[in-house]
C-alpha positions as CSV (number, residue, x, y, z in Angstrom):
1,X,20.0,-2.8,1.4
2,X,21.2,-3.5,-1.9
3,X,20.1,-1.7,-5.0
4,X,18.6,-3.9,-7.5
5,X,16.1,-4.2,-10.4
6,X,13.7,-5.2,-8.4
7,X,13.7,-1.8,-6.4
8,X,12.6,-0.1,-9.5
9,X,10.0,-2.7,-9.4
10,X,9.3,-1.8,-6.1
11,X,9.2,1.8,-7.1
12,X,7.1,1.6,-9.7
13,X,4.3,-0.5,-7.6
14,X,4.4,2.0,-4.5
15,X,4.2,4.9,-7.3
16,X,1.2,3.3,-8.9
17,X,-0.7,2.5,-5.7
18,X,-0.4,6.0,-4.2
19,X,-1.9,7.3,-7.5
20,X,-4.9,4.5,-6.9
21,X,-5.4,5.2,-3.5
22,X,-4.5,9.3,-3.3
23,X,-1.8,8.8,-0.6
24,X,1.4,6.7,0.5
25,X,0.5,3.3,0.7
26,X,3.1,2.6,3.6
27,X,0.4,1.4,6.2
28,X,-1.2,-0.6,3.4
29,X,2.3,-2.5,2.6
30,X,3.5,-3.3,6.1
31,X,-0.4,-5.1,6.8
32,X,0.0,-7.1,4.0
33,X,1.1,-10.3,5.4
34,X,-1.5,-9.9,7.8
35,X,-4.4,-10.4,4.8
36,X,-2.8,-13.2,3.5
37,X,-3.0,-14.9,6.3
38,X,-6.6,-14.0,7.7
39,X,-9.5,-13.5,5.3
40,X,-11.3,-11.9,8.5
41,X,-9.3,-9.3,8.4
42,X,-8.7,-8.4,5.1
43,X,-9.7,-5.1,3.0
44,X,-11.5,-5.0,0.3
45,X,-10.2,-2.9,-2.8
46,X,-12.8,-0.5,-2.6
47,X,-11.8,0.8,0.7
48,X,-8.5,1.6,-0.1
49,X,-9.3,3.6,-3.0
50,X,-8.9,7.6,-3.3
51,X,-12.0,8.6,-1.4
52,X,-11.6,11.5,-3.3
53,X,-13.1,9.9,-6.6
54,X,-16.2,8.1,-7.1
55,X,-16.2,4.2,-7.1
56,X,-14.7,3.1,-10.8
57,X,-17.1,1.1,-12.3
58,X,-17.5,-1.0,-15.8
59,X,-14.6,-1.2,-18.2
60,X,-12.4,1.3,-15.4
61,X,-13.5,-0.8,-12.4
62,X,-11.6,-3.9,-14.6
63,X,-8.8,-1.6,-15.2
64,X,-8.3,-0.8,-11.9
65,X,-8.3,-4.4,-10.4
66,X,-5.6,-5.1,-13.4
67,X,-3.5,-2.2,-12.1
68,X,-3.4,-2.4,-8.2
69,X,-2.9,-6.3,-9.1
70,X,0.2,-5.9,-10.7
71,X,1.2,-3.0,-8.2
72,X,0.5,-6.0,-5.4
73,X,3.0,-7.7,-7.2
74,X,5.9,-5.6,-7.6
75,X,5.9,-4.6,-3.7
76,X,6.0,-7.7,-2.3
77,X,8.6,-8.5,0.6
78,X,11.2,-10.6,-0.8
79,X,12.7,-9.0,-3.9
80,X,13.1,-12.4,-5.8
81,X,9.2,-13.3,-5.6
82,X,8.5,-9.1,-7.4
83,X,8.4,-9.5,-11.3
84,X,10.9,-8.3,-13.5
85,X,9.7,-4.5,-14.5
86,X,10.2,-6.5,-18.1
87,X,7.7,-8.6,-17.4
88,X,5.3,-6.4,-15.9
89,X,5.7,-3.7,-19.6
90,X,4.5,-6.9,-21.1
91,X,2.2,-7.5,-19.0
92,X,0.5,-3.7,-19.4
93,X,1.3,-3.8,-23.1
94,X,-0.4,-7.1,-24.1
95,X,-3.7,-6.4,-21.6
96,X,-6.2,-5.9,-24.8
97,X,-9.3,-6.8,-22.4
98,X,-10.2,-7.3,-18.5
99,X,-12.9,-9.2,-16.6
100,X,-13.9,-9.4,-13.2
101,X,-14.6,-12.7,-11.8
102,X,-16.9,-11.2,-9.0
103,X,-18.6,-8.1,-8.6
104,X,-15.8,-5.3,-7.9
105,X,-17.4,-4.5,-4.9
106,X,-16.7,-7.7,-3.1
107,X,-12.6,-7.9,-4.6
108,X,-10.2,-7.9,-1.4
109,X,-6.9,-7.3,-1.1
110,X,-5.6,-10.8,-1.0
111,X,-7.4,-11.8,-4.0
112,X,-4.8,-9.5,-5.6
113,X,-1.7,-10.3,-4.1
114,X,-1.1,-13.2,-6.5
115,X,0.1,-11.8,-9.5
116,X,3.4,-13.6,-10.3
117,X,5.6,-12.7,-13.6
């Protein structure tokens, strides 16, 4: 393995996904492929979320969505397709307002793996 910028950015998206969901994603990253591929089998974002908390809902539920999105992004497989931890500041910094296309409660994993910076 050869350290890179991108494993910072891979740092930084298991960091903030273990804070999201309220343990080590590991199980969560290695099935990833696996929801790209198959919509049948594919989590939604609810269900991976600390059980501990109550659902996030409103203006938080958007935030959340926005964060495990870019999280997604910054663990993916190959290093080259991860944004640039550059990119993803920008990203974070310039985010004045979030929507949700659908209702948060039916947002799955795969929907989020596309972020791409």
């Amino acid at each position: 393995m050869k350290v890179t910028e991108k494993c910072d950015v891979y740092s930084f998206g298991v960091v903030a996904l273990e804070v999201m969901m309220g343990k080590h994603p590991g199980d969560l990253l290695t099935s990833l492929p696996a929801f790209s591929s198959s919509e049948e089998d594919d989590l939604l974002l609810k269900d991976i979320l600390d059980k501990r908390l109550d659902a996030p809902t409103g203006q938080l539920a958007e935030e959340v969505v926005f964060i495990v999105r870019i999280a997604l992004g910054c663990t993916r497989v190959n290093p080259e397709s991860r944004p640039s931890m550059r990119s993803v500041a920008q990203e974070i910094s310039a985010h004045t307002q979030a929507y949700l296309s659908e209702p948060f409660k039916l947002i799955t994993i795969s929907k989020l793996t596309d972020y791409q910076k």
